[in-house]
N, C-alpha and C positions, 0 to 999 in steps of 0.2 A: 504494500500500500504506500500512496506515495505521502510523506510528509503535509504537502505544498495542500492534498486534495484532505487529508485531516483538520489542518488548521481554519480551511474557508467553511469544511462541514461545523463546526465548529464557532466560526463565526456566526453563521447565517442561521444558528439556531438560538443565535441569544447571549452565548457565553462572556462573559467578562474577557477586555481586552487583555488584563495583568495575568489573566489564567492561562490563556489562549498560550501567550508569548510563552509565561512557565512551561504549560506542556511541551511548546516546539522547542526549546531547551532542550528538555528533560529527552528526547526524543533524537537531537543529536547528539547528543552526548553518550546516550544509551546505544544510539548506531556507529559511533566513528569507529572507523575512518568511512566507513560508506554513508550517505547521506539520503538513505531513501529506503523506505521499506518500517516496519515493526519489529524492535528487537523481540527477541521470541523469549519467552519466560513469564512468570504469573504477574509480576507486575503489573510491566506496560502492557500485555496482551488483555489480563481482567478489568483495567482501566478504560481502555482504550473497545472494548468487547460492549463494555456498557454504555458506554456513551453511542458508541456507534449504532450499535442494537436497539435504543431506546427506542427510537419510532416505529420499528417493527413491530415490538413487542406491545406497544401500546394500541396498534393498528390490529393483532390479535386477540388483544383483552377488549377492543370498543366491539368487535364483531362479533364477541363471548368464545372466543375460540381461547379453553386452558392449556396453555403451554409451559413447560419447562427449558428454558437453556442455561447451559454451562458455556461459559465464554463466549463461543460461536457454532456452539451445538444444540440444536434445538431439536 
């Protein structure tokens, strides 16, 4: 996943500009020397899992559909 397309999802749903910036930090830092992509481990991945999953999972629960996910497993 690329960095650049986390940070505008991210935007465009509301988040604080000082959060935003933190995560894209947290996010290269967590990747160097490569600069794209999601470091793989529970952290960033269950952070990152839920934020990005949110409106799925709400899009689920409005239609009564019960679901379960683990990070990105539904």
């Amino acid at each position: 996943m690329d960095i650049g397309r986390v940070v505008a999802s991210l935007k465009d749903i509301g988040c604080e500009t000082q959060d935003v910036t933190a995560l894209q930090e947290c996010l290269h830092r967590w990747n160097y020397p490569r600069q794209k992509g999601i470091a793989q481990g529970f952290t960033s991945s269950d952070i990152l899992g839920k934020l990005y999953f949110k409106p799925i999972d709400d899009l689920l629960a409005s239609e009564g559909i019960e679901h379960l996910r683990y990070v990105d497993d539904i």
